[in-house]
Wavefront OBJ file of the C-alpha trace (Angstrom):
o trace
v 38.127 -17.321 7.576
v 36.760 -17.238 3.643
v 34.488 -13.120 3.538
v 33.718 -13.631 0.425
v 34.072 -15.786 -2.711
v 33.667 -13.040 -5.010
v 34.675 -9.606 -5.225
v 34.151 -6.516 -6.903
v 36.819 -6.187 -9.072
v 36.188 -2.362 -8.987
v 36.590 -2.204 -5.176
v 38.559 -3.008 -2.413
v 36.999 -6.134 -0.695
v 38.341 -7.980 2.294
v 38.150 -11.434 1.171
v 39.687 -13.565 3.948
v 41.599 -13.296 7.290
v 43.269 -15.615 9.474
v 46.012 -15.580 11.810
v 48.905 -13.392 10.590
v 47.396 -11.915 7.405
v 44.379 -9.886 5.774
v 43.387 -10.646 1.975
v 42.108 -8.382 -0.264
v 40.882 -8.946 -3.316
v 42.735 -12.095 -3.309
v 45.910 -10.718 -2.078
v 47.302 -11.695 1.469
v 49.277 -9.365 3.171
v 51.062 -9.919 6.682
v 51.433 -6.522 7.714
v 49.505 -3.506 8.610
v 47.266 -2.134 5.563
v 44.687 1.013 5.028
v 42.660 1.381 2.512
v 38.809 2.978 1.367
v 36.961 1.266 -1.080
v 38.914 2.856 -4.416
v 42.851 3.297 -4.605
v 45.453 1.297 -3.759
v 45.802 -0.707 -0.915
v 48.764 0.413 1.303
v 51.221 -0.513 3.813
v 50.283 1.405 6.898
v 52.847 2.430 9.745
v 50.984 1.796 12.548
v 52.187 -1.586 14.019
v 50.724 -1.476 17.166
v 48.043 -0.009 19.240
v 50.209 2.025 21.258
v 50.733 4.132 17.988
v 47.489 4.932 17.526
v 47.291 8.414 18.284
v 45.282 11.884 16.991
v 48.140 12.582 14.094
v 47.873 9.034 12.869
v 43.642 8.962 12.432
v 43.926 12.085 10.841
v 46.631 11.324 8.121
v 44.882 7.954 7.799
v 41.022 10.040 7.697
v 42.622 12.565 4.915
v 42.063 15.622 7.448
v 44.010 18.730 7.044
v 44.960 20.816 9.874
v 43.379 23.991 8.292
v 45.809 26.166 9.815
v 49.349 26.488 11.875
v 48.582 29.910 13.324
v 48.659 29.253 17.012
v 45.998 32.064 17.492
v 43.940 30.409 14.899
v 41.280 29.175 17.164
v 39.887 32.560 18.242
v 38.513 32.321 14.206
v 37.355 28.796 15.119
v 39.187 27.745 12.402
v 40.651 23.755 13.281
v 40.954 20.370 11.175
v 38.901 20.250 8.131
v 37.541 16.864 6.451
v 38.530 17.625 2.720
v 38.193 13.782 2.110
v 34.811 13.397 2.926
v 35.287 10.162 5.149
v 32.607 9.477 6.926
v 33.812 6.084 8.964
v 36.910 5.175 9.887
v 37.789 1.529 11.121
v 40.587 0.480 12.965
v 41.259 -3.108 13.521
v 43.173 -3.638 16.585
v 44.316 -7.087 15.864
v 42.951 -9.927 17.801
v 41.176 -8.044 20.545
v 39.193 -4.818 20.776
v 41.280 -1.986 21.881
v 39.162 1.097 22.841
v 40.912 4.733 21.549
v 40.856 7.335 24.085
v 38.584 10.749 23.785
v 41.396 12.634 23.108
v 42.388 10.604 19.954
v 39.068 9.881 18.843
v 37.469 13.448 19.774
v 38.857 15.895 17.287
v 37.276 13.842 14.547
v 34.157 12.821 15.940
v 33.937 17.334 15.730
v 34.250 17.091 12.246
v 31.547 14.428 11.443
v 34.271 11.329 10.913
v 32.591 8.424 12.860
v 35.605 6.362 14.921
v 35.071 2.926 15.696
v 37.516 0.242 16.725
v 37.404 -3.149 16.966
v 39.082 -6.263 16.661
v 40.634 -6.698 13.104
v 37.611 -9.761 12.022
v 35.098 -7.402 13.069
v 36.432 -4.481 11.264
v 36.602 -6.729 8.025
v 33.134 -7.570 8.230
v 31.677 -4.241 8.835
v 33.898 -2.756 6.117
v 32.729 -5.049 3.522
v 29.060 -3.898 4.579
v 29.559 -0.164 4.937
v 31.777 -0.449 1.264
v 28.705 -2.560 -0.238
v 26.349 0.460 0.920
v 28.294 2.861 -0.971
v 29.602 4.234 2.322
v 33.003 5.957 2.030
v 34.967 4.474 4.600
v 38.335 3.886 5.174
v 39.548 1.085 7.128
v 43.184 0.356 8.327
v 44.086 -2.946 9.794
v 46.289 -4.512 12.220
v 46.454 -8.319 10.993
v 45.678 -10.861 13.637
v 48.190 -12.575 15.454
v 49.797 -15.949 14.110
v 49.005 -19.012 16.451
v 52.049 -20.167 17.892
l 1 2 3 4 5 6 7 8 9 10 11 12 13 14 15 16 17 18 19 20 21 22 23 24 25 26 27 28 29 30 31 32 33 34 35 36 37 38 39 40 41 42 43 44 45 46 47 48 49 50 51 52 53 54 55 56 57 58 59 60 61 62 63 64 65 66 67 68 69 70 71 72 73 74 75 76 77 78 79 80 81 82 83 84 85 86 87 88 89 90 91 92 93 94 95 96 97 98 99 100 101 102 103 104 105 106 107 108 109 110 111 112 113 114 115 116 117 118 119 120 121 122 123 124 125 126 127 128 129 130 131 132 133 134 135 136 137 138 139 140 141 142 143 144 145 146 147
């Protein structure tokens, strides 16, 4: 399915996805990709929902573990959001898969919003959230191919 005819040549835009592949900015890819609205657009590792755990959203969010002292929590010191990511989308692929508290919760603390969703709806609602300036990140598991 054709996003969008044009995009902003200064932004990452999800132009088109279909069964087996995302495009961005004109570019198909058949594999799992992450990207916010500036940078690159990269190959992500996650090929499957049952990978999606805490350690993965938080490399993928840009949050730093602000310390490894095990006693560090009696200073309430935990994960800081040095990125300043305020959404992160995950598309699931063809269905909606729900992330449990446990992954989700540690970053909902910090002020990162989690959503998931199937991968079309998680193309759509980054190209709005990127359009309103919002800094997102979105990673995406590309649809299945129709066999």
């Amino acid at each position: 399915m054709l996003l969008q005819k044009e995009s902003n040549p200064g932004l990452n835009t999800i132009t088109a996805y279909g069964a087996g592949y995302v495009e961005i900015n004109g570019q198909s890819y058949t594999h799992p990709v992450r990207m916010g609205p500036d940078g690159p657009v990269e190959h992500w590792l996650v090929e499957d929902v049952a990978q999606l755990t805490y350690a993965a959203l938080r490399e993928l969010a840009g949050v730093e573990d602000s310390s490894s002292d095990p006693m560090a929590f009696l200073d309430n010191v935990g994960p800081k959001n040095t990125s300043g990511t305020e959404v992160l989308l995950i598309g699931t692929g063809d269905r909606q898969y729900l992330l449990p508290q446990a992954v989700i919760g540690p970053l909902l603390r910090i002020g990162i919003g989690v959503e998931s969703m199937s991968t079309q709806a998680a193309a759509r609602t980054y190209n709005i959230l990127m359009s309103e300036g919002r800094r997102v990140v979105v990673a995406l598991i590309p649809p299945q191919e129709q066999e």
